[in-house]
C-alpha positions as CSV (number, residue, x, y, z in Angstrom):
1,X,1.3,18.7,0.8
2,X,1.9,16.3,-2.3
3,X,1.1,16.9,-5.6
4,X,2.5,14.4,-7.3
5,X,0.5,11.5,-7.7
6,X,3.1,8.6,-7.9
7,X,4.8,10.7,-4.6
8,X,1.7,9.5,-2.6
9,X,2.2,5.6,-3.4
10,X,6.3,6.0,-2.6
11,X,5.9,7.9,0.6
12,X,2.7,5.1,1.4
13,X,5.4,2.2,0.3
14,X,8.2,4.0,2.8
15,X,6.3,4.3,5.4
16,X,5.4,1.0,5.2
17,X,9.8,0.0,4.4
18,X,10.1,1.9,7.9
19,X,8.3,-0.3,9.5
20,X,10.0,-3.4,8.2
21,X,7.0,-4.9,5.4
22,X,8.3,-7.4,3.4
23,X,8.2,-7.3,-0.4
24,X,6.9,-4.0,-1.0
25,X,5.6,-3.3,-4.5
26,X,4.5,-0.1,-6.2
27,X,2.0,-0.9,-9.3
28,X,1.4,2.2,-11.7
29,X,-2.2,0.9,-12.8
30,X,-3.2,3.5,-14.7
31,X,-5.4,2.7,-17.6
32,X,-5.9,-0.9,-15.7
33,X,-8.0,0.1,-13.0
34,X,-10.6,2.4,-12.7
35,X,-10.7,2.8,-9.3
36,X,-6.6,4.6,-8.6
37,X,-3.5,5.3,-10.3
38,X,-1.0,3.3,-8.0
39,X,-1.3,0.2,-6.0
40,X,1.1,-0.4,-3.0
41,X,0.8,-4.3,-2.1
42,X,3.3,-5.3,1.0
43,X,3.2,-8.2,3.4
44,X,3.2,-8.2,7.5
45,X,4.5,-11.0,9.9
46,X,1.6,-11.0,12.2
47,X,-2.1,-9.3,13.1
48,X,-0.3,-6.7,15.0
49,X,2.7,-6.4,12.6
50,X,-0.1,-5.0,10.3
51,X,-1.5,-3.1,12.6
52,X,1.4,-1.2,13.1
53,X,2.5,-0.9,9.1
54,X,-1.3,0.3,8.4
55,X,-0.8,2.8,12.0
56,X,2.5,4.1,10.5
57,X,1.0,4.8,7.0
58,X,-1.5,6.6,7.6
59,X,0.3,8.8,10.2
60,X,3.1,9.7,7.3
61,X,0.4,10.5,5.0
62,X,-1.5,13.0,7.4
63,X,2.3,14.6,8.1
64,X,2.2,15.4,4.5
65,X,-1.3,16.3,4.1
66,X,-2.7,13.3,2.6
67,X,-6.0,12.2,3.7
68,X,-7.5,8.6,3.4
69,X,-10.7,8.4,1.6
70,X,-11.5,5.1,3.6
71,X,-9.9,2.3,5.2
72,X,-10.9,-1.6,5.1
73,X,-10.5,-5.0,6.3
74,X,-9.0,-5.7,10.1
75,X,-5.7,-6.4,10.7
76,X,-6.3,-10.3,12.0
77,X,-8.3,-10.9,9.0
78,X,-5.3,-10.5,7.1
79,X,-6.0,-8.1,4.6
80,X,-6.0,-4.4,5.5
81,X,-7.0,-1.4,2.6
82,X,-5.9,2.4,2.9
83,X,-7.8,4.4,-0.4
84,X,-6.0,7.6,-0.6
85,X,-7.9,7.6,-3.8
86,X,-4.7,8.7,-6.0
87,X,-2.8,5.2,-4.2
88,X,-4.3,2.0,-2.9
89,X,-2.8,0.6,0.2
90,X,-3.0,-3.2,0.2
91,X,-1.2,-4.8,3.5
92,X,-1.7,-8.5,4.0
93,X,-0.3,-11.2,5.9
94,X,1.3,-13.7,3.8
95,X,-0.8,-16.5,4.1
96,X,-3.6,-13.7,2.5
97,X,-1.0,-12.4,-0.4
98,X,-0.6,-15.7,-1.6
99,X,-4.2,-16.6,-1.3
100,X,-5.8,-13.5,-3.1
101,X,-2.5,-13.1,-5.4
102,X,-3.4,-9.7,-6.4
103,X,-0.4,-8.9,-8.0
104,X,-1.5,-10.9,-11.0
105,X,-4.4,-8.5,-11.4
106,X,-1.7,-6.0,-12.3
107,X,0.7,-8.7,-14.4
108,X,1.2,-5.9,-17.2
109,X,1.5,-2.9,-14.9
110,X,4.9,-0.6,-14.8
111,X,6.4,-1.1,-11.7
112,X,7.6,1.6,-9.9
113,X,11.2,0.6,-7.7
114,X,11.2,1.8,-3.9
115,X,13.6,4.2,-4.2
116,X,16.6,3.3,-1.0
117,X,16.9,4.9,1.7
């Protein structure tokens, strides 16, 4: 089980690396949101692509004993959303990422780097 906080939204963001998301970002939004600690914004190719990322997420996180609070959105919409309360999933196709650009709600957040594998 994790305790650390920040662990949840790099195990989230390597579980999505594992299954090939493109530009994978980690936003420490504490004391800018209200609503989690950590957002995890990454980009699929295609409806099943995210399918598959969100699939893979969520099994790494029950591994480790890391429940979803509730999950959002459908993969061919474009936009799926993992709460794991402490961490934020946001997967979206990239026509959605550029539309909803939700990285600029988090301009002035820390980012934290995805550590290599």
């Amino acid at each position: 089980m994790i305790t650390n906080i920040e662990q949840i939204a790099i195990e989230a963001a390597l579980a999505l690396d594992a299954k090939q998301a493109k530009d994978i970002r980690i936003f420490d939004v504490r004391g800018l949101s209200s609503v989690t600690d950590y957002a995890v914004v990454a980009t699929g190719t295609s409806g099943p692509h995210l399918k598959a990322l969100i699939s893979e997420t969520q099994r790494r996180m029950k591994d480790l004993g890391v429940t979803s609070y509730r999950t959002s959105g459908d993969p061919d919409s474009g936009w799926v959303v993992v709460d794991y309360v402490h961490a934020v999933v946001h997967v979206f196709s990239s026509e959605a990422r550029a539309y909803y650009a939700i990285e600029k709600l988090w301009a002035t957040a820390k980012e934290v780097p995805l550590p290599q594998v």
